[in-house]
N, C-alpha and C positions, 0 to 999 in steps of 0.2 A: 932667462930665456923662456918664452913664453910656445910658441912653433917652433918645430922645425921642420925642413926638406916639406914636401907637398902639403901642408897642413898651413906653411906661408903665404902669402897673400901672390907671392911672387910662382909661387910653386902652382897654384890654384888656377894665376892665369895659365902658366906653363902648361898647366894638363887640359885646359879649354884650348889652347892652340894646337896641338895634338890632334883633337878629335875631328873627326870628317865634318867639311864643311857645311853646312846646313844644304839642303836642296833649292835651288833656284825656281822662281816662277816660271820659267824659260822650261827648265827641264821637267818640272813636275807637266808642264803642258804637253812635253813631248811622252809621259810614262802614260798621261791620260789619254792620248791619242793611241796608243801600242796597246792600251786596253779594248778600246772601242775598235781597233781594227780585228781584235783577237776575238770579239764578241761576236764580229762578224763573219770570220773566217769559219768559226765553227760552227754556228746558223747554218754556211753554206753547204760546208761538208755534209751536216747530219741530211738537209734536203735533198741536193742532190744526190747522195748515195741513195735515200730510200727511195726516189722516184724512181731510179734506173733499177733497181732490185725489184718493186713494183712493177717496172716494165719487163720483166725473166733477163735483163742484161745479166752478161756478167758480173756475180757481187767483188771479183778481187778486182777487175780491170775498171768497174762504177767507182770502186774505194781510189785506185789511183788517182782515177780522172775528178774527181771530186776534190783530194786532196791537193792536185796540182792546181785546180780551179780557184782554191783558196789561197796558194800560194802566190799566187801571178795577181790578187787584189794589191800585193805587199807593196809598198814604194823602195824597194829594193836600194834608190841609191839616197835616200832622205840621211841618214850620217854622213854621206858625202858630201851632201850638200849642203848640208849644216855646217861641218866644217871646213867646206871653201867660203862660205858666206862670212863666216865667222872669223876666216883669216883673213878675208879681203879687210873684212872694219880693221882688223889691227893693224895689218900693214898700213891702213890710211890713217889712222891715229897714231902708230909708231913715226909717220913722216912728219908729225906736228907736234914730237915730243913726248909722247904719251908712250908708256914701257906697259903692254895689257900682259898681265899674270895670269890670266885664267879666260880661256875665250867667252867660254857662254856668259861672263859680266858683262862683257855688252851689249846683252838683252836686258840685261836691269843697271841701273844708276841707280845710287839712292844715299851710304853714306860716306861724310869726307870728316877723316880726322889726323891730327898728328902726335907722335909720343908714345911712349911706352904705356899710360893709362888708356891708349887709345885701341891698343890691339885687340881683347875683346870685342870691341864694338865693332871694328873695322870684321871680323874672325866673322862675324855674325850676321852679320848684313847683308842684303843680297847682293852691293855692290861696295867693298870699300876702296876708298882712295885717300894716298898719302902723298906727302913729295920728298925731291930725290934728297934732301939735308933734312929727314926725319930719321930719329934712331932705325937701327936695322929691324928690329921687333919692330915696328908697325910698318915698315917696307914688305917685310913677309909677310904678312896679316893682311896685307893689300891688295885688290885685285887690279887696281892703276896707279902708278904711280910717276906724279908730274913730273916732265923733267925741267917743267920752263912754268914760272910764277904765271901763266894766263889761265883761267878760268874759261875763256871765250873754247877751250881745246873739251870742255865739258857737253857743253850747246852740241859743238858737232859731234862729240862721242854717242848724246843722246840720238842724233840725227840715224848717226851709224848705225845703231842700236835697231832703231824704226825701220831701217832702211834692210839689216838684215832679217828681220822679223817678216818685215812684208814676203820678201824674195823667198824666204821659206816656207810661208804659207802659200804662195805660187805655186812652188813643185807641189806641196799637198795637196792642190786643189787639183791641177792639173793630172796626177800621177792616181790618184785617186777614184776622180770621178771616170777618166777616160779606162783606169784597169777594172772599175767596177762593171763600165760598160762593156767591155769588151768578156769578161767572163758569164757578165749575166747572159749574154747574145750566145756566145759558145754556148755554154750549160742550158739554153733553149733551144739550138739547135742539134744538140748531140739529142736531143729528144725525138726529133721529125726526121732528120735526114740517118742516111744506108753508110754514110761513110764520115769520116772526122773532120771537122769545117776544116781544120788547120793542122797540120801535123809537126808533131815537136819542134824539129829542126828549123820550121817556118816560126814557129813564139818565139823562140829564143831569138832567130832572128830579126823579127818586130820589135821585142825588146832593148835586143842590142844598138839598134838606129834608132830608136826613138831616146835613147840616153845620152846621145850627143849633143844634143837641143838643151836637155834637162842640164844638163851640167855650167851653161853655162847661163844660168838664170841669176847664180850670184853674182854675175855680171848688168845683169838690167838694169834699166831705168825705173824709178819707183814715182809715183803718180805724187805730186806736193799734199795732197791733201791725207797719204799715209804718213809721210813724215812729222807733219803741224801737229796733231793729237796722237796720246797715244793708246796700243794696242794689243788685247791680250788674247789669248785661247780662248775658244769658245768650241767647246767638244759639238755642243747641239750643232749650232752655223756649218761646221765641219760634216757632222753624219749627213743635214739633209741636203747641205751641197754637193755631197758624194752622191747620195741615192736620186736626187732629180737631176743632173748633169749628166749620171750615169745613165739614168732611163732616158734621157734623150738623145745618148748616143746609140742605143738599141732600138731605137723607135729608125734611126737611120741602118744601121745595120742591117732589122729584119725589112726594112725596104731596097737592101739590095740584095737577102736573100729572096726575098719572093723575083723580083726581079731576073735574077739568076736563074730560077728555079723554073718561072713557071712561066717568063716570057723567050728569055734567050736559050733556056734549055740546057744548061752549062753542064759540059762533065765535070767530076768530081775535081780534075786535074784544074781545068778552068775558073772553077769555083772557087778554091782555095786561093790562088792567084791574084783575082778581082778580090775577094775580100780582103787579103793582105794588104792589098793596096790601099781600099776604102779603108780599113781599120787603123793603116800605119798614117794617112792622111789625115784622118779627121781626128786623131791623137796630138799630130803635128797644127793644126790649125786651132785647136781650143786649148794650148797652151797662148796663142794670143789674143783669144777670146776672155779668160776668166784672169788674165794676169792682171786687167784694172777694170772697175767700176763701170769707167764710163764706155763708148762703143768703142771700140780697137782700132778704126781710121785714127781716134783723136789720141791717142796714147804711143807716142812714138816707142816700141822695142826696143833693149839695147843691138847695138850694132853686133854683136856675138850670136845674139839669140837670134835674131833675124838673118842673119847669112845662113849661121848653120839649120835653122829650118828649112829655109829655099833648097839649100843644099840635099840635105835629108828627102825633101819631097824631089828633088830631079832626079837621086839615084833609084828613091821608091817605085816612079815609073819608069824608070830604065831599067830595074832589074828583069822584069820578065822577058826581056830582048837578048840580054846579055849572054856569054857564050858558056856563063858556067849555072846558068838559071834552073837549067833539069837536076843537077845536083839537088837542089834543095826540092824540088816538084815543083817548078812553074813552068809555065807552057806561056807561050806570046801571046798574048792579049787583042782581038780586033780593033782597032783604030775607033770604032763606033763605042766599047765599051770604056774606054780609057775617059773619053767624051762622057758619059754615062759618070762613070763613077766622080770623075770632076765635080761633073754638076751633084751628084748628089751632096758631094762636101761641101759645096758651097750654099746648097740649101742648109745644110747641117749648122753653117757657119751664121747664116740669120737666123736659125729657129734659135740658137745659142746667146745669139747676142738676145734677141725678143726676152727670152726666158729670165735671162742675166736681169733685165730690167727688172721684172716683175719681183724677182724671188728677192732684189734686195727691197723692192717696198712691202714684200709678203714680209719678210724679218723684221721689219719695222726698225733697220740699223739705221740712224743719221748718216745725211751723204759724207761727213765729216769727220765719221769715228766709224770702220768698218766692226769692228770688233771689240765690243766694252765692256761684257761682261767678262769674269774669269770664271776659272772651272770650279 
């Protein structure tokens, strides 16, 4: 007897099966995005606190308001929607045979083995796959495991793969650029104005309606030309699509704050209202602005995300009518401004798409491959 117990060959795999499974490209993209939003949140904090302490605000109520300012950049429901994305693909590959062991595998594909020599490789790889009359050790080792001899069940695995990758970079883009904007706007207008653009109970619930939309984005439609090639993280793509997306929805905001201000005259109670509206609007319209490439006429929304938008925007301007609207502080709205704030969105909606064009030839990305470098 030469080994025994872990010092065997068998023992040695034993304790590689064991050990935590390697990190995915999938997720290492997601730990490097939680860094750059981290890098940004406290950027914000340090600024706007010392601007407002600069200005003799108050430093503990500047500290709040700065901290909450970073908080609300956060894509708050991005695990959700990762793992609804991620359970839609398996539900749809579990209906074609496919048993998925571990969701985030399909974001990567990559090896297929069978056999008990094969579990290592399978344990290590970012994507292994067995089938269902392979030993049990490499069924576990597995992250897919066939239940029907077709290969053809791979093609669409991959598809699925692309398919939920896109949809998640959708809420990021979306959830992102439009929370970037909407706090840079805030934290430039708690500068100039007497009273608070928005008050708590009104974020919270801007937030809460605009996640209805958001949620069902694992649901869309994905443009063919995300699926055909495929696509990884790209931290850079990501920041400067937040910070130019974002400054173009502030470039719209403070034209409805001057507006507000310095044509219509708006009380504080008014003011808040109109902007809820405009902010909760043009949040709801550039998720189908940045969801594909090309202009948004030609990219049909899935049927989920498009309802519940409509939906979202007809309760948006109906809230300030509604009979419980003072609870939260909104006051009715004149007929002339509702008009007013429309069109402003719908300018917002063409300067979005204009910019969309530019920014993807400014990247220099192939119309064909949104996203090819990795991090």
């Amino acid at each position: 007897m030469v080994h025994t117990g872990h010092a065997t060959v068998f023992g040695q795999v034993a304790a590689r099966l064991t050990l935590r499974p390697p990190e995915t490209e999938f997720e290492r993209g997601i730990r490097h995005f939680g860094a750059l939003l981290t890098q940004i949140m406290l950027a914000l904090v340090l600024v706007v606190f010392a601007i407002n302490v600069f200005l003799q605000k108050p430093p503990v109520d500047s500290l709040l308001f700065a901290i909450a300012l970073a908080v609300g950049i956060s894509p708050e429901l991005l695990p959700a929607i990762i793992s609804i994305t991620l359970a839609k693909g398996a539900q749809d590959m579990a209906a074609h045979g496919v048993i998925v062991r571990r969701l985030n595998a399909i974001e990567n594909l990559g090896s297929m083995g069978d056999g008990i020599n094969d579990a290592p490789a399978l344990y290590a790889a970012d994507v292994g796959i067995s089938v269902d009359q392979a030993v049990d050790v490499a069924k576990e080792a597995a992250d897919f495991v066939l239940l029907e001899h077709d290969l053809d069940v791979l093609r669409m695995g991959i598809q699925e793969g692309r398919t939920t990758f896109a949809n998640t970079l959708k809420y990021i883009y979306t959830t992102t650029s439009a929370n970037f904007g909407n706090m840079f706007s805030m934290a430039g207008a708690s500068l100039f104005l007497p009273f608070l653009p928005l008050l708590a109970k009104q974020i919270l619930l801007n937030n809460f309606l605009s996640d209805f939309p958001a949620m069902t984005i694992a649901s869309d439609n994905v443009d063919q030309d995300l699926v055909e090639t495929p696509h990884r993280w790209n931290m850079t793509f990501i920041r400067n699509f937040m910070i130019i997306f974002g400054l173009i929805s502030s470039v719209f905001d403070y034209l409805t704050f001057g507006t507000l201000l310095l044509v219509i005259r708006s009380t504080p109670e008014q003011f808040r209202t109109a902007w809820f509206v405009e902010s909760l609007l043009t949040e709801l319209v550039i998720a189908l602005v940045v969801r594909t490439r090309q202009p948004c006429f030609r990219s049909k929304p899935g049927r989920l995300l498009w309802l519940s938008t409509l939906s979202v925007a007809i309760v948006t301007l109906a809230i300030p009518y509604l009979p419980f609207s003072a609870l939260f502080g909104f006051t009715p709205l004149p007929i002339a401004i509702i008009v007013l704030l429309c069109s402003i969105t719908a300018l917002y909606v063409v300067a979005a798409e204009v910019v969309k064009k530019r920014f993807y030839t400014w990247m220099e990305i192939p119309r064909r491959s949104e996203i090819v470098r990795s991090v």
